[in-house]
C-alpha positions in Angstrom: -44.8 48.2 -111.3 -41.4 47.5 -109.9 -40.9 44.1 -108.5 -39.8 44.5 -104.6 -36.2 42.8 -104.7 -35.3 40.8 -101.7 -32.7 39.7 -101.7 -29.8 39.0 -99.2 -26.5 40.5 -98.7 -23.2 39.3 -100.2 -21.7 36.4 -98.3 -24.7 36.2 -96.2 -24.9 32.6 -94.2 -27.7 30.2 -94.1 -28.0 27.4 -91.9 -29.7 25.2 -88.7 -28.7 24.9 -85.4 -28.1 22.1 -82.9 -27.3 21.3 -79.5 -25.3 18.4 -78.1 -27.2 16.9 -75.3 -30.4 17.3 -77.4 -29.0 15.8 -80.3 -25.8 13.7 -79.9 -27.3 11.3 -77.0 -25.8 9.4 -74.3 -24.2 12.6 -72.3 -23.8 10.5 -69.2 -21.8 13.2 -67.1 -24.1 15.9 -67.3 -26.1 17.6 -64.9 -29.4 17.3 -66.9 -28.6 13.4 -67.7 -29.2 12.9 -64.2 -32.2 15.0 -63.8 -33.8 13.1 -66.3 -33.5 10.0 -64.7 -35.8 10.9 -61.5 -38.7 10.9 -64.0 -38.5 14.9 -64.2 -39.4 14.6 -68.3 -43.1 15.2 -69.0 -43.2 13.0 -72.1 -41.9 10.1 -69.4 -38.5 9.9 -71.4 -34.9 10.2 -71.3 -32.1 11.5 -73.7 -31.4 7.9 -73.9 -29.7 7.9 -77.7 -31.5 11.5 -78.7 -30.9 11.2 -82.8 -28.2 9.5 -82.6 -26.1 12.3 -84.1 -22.8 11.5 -82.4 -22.8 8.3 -84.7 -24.8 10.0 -87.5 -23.1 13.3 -88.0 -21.5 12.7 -91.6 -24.9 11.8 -92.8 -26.5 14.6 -91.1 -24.1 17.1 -92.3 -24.2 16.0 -96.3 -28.0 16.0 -95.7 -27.3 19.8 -94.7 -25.5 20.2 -97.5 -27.7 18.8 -99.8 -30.5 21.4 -98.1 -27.4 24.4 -99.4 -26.9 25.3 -95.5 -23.2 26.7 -95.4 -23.1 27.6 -91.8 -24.5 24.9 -89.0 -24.5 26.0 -85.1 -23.8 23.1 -82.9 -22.5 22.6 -79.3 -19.5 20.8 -77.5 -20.3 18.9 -74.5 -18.3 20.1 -72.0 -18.7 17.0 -69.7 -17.4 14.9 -72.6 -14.3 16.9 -72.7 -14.0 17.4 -68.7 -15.3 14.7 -66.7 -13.4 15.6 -63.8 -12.1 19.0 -63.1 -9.0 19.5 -64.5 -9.5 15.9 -66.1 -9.4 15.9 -70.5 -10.6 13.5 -72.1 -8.1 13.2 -75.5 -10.6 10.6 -76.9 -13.7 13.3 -77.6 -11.6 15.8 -78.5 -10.7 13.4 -80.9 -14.0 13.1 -81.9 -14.8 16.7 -82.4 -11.9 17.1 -84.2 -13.9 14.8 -86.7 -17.2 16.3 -86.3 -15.7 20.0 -87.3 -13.9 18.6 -90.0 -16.7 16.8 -91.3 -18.2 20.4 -91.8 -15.5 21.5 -93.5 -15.7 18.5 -96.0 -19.0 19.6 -96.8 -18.1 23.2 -97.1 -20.3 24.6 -94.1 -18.4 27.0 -91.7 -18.8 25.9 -87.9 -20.0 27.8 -85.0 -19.4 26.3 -81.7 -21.3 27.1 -78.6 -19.0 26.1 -75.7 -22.6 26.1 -72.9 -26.0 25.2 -73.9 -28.0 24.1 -70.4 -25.5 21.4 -70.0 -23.2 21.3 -66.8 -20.9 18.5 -66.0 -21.7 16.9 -62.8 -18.4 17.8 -61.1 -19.0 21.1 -61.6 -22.8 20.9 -60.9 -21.7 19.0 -57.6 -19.2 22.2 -57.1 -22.8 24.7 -56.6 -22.2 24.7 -60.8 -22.4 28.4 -61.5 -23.6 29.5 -58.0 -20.1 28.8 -57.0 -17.2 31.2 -57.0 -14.9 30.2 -59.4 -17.7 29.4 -61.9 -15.7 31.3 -64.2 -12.5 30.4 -63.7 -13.4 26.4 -64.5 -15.7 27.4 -67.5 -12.1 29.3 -69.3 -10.4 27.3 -68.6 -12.2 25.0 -70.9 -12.8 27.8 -73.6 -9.1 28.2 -73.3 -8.3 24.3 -73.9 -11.0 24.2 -76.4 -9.2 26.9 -78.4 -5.9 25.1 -78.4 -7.5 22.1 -79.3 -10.0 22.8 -81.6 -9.8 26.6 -82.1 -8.2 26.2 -86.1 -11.1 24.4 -86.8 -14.3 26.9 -85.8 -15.0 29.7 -87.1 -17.6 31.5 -85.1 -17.2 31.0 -81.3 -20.8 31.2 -78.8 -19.7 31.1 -75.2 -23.2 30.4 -73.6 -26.6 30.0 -74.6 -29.3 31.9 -73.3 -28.2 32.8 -70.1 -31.3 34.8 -68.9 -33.6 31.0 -69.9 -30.8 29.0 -68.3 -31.1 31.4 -64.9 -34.9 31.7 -64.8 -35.4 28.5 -65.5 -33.0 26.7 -63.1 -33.3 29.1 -60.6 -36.8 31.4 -60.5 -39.3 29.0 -62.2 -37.8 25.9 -60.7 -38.3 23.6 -63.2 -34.7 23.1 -64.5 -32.0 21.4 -63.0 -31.0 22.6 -60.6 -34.6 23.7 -59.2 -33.8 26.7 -56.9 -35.9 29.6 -56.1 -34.1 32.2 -55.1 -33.8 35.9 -57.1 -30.3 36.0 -54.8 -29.1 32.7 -56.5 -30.7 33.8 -60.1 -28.7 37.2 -59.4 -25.8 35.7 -58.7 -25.5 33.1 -61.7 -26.2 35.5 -64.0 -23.2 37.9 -62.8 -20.8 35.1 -62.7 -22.2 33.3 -66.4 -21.0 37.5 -67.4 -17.9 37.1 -65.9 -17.4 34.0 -67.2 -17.9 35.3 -71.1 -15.7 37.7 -70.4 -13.2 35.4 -69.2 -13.8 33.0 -72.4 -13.5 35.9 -74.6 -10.1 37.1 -73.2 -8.8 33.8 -73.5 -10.1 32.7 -76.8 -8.5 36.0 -78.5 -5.2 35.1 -76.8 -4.9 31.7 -77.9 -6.0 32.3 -81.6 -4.0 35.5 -81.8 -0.8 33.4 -81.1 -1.9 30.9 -83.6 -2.3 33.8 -86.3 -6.1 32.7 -86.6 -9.0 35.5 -87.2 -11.5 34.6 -84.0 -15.2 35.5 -83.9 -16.4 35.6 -80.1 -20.1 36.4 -79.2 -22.9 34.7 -77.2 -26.4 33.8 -77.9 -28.8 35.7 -76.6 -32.7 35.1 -76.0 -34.5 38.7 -76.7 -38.7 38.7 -76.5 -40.7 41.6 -78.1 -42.8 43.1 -75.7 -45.1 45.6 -76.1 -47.7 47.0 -73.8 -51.2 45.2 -73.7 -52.7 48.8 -73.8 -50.2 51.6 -75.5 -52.5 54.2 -73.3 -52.1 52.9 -70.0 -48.5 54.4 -68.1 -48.7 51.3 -65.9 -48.9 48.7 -69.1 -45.6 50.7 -71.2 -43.9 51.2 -67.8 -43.8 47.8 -67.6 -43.0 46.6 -70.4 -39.5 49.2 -70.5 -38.3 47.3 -67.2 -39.0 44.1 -68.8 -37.1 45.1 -71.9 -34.1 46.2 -70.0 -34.0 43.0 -67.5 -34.2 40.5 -70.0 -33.3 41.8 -73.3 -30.3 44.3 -72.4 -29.0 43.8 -68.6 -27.0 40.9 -69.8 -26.1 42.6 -73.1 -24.5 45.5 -71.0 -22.6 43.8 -68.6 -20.4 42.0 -72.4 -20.9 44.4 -74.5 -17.0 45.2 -74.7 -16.1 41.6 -75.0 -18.4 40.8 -78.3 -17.6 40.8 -81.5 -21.0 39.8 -82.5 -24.5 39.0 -80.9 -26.3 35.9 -81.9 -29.8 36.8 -81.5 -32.9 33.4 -80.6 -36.0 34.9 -81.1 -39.2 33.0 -80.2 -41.3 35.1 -77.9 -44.0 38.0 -78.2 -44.9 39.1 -75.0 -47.9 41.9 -74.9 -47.8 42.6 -71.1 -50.2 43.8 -69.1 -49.5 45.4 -65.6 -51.0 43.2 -62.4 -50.3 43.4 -59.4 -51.6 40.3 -58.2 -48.5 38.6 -60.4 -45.9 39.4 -58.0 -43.9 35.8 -58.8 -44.4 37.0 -62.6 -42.8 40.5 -62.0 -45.9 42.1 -62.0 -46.5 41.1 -65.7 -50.0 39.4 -67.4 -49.3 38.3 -71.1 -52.2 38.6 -72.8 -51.4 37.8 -76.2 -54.0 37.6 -79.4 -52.7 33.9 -80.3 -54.1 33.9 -83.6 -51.8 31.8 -84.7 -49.8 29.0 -82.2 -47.4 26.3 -82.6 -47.5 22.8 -81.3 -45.7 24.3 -78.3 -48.6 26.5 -77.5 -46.2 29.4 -78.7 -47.8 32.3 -80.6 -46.1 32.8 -84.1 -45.6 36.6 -84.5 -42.7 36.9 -87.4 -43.2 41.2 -87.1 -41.2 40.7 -83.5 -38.1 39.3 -85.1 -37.9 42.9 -86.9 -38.5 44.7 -83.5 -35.9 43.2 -81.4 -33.4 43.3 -84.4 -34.1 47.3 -84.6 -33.7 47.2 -80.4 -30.3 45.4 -81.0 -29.0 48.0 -83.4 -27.6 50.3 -80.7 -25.0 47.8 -80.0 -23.5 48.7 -83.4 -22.1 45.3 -83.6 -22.5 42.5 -86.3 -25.9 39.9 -85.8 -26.1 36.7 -86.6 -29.8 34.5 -85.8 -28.7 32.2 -83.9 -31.9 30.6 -83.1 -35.4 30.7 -84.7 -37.9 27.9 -85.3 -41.7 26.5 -84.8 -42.4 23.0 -82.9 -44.7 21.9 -86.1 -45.3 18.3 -85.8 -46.9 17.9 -89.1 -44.9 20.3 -91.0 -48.2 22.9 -91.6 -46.6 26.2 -90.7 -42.8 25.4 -90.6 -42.5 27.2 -94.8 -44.7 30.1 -94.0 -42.8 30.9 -90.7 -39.5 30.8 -92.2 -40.6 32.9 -94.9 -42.4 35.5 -92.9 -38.8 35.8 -90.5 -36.8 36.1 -92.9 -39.6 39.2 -94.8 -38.9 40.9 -91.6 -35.1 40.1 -91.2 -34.6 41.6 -94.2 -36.7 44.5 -93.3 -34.6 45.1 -90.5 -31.4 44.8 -93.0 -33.0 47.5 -95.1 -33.0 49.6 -92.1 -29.8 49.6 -91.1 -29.1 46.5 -88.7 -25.9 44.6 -89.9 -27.0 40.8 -89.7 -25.1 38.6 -91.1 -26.7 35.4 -91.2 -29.8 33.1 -90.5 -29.6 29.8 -88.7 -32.8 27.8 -88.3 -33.7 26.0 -84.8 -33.0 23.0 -85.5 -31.7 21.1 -88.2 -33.5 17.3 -86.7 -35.9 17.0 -84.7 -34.4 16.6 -81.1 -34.8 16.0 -77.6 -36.7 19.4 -76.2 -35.2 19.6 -72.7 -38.4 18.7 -70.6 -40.8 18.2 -72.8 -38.7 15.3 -74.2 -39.5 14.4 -77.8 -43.2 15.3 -78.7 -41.5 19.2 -79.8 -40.5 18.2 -83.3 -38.5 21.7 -84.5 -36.4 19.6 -86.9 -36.1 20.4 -90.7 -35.3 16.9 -90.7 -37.7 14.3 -89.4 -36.2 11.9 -87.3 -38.1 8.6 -85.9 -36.6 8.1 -82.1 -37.0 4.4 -82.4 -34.6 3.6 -86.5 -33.1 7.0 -86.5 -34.1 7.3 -89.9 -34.1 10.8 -91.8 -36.4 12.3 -93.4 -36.2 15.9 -95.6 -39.4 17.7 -94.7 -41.0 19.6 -97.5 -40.4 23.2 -95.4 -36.8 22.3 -95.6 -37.0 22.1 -99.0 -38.4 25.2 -99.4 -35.9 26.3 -97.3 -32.9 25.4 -99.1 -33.9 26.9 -102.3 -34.1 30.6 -100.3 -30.2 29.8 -99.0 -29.2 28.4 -103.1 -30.5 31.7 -103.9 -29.6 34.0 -101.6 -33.1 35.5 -102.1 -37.0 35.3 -101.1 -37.8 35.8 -104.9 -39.3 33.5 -107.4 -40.1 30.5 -104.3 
């Protein structure tokens, strides 16, 4: 019998993925810094230090590549950079200067994501990206970034989840800034598109006058829905309106200013039509939640595979950008990774050009409001020494990215 061969393209990418506020600590200037500070965090904490990583990096990043990661996804804090509009701070870019080249020491290739949640609070103060020239502040900062910085990254992510940062902060209410208002959610998400756009425009035209090869895309949340009963015309009607509002609407609105799509994946929804859900779009999720992660979050690896196949009509290259199980003790983290990457590779096998796997996250980290009981970390961290600790899954882990292969684990 003929063993079944998986393994990974040539030049394929393995990594983890970070974000500063959760991870750096102490970003003072930041919209969600301040939030935290009216007791908003259900854990009752604060960001306070987070891991420590803006001390810690070097050690984090030879930890990484001791684990054989050669790509790592982290964030620049914008309010670092810009405190005040118009305002640089020479000092942190400075800092991040050292931070990327401390990747590069350790031979892992850097990709930067310029917004993830975080807003400084001049521009939050402004009516952040409610406000008119929402876009015009946020390139000019890609464009100073890319002067700065831009010889030193090799894959660029604009913004982070656009469609979590909108529904959160501006349907469900429960993120800074804690609007309800579909207007408001509308009109964030149309100017967080125009501001890509404007990123990606500006990005280009720096590196291209520098002679430097740029990578542009944006990280994108995409759920796998799929109707609670495949009979009923109101359950699959549905579920193709969800699909389009929160897997493709953004999608379309970029699509000519992306040179790749960085795909998070953590969500199977099967949806049931309700009418008595009107706040929820109509939608009941009725999932079989066989198996669930600390979070509460089902763990459905077959859904990776499903929204991969929905993302091949872009025709344009995919990187994970985000994929990972809050798993306190470290019971499901190997097996999940595994049975992703089974299906990633499925999906490679049919046809979908991805180009690399980053794991969410590389430590354990502050988890926006939840605070710090989410442990996603390959690396355990303890919040009071900020020691390290390898977790077996990472282990298991770094022998899939040494091989380039899910064979002979």
């Amino acid at each position: 019998m003929k063993e079944n061969i998986l393994k990974f393209p040539k030049n394929f990418l393995w990594g983890a993925a970070t974000s500063a506020h959760q991870v750096e600590g102490e970003n003072i200037n930041n919209d969600w810094w301040r939030w935290e500070q009216l007791g908003k965090i259900k854990d009752g904490s604060v960001s306070g230090r987070a891991c420590d990583h803006y001390r810690l990096f070097e050690n984090d990043f030879k930890m990484a590549r001791e684990l054989e990661h050669n790509i790592h996804r982290l964030s620049i804090e914008w309010s670092r950079i810009e405190p005040l509009p118009g305002k640089w701070n020479l000092e942190e870019i400075d800092h991040y200067r050292k931070v990327l080249d401390s990747l590069k020491e350790n031979n892992i290739k850097a990709m930067v994501t310029l917004h993830h949640f975080t807003n400084p609070l001049w521009f939050a103060d402004l009516g952040g990206w409610k406000n008119k020239d929402a876009a015009f502040y946020f390139s000019r900062f890609a464009e100073f970034i890319a002067k700065e910085l831009g010889d030193k990254i090799d894959f660029w992510i604009t913004i982070n989840e656009p469609c979590i940062y909108t529904s959160r902060g501006y349907l469900e209410s429960d993120w800074p800034p804690e609007r309800r208002s579909i207007f408001a959610a509308r009109q964030v998400m149309n100017n967080m598109a125009k501001a890509h756009r404007g990123a990606y425009r500006k990005i280009h035209q720096v590196l291209k006058n520098g002679n430097i090869d740029a990578w542009v895309g944006m990280a994108k949340n995409n759920i796998f829905y799929e109707p609670y009963c495949k009979y009923n015309p109101f359950d699959r009607i549905l579920v193709l309106i969800l699909r389009y509002l929160t897997n493709f609407l953004f999608l379309n609105k970029i699509k000519k200013e992306l040179d790749f799509i960085g795909l998070n994946y953590y969500f199977h929804c099967k949806s049931r039509f309700n009418p008595l859900k009107i706040r929820n779009s109509f939608a009941e999720i009725k999932n079989d939640n066989k198996k669930v992660s600390d979070f509460g979050w089902e763990i459905y690896p077959k859904g990776i595979y499903e929204v991969l196949m929905e993302l091949k009509k872009y025709n344009k290259p995919i990187f994970i950008t985000e994929n990972g199980v809050a798993d306190k003790n470290d019971v499901y983290r190997s097996k999940f990774i595994l049975d992703h990457l089974k299906e990633i590779h499925r999906a490679i096998q049919d046809g979908v050009n991805i180009k690399g796997y980053l794991h969410w996250s590389l430590l354990d980290n502050f988890e926006w409001k939840e605070g710090f009981k989410m442990r996603f970390g390959l690396i355990e961290v303890d919040f009071k020494s900020y020691e390290r600790r390898i977790r077996k899954s990472a282990k298991v882990f770094a022998k899939v990215c040494k091989n380039n292969s899910l064979n002979n684990l």
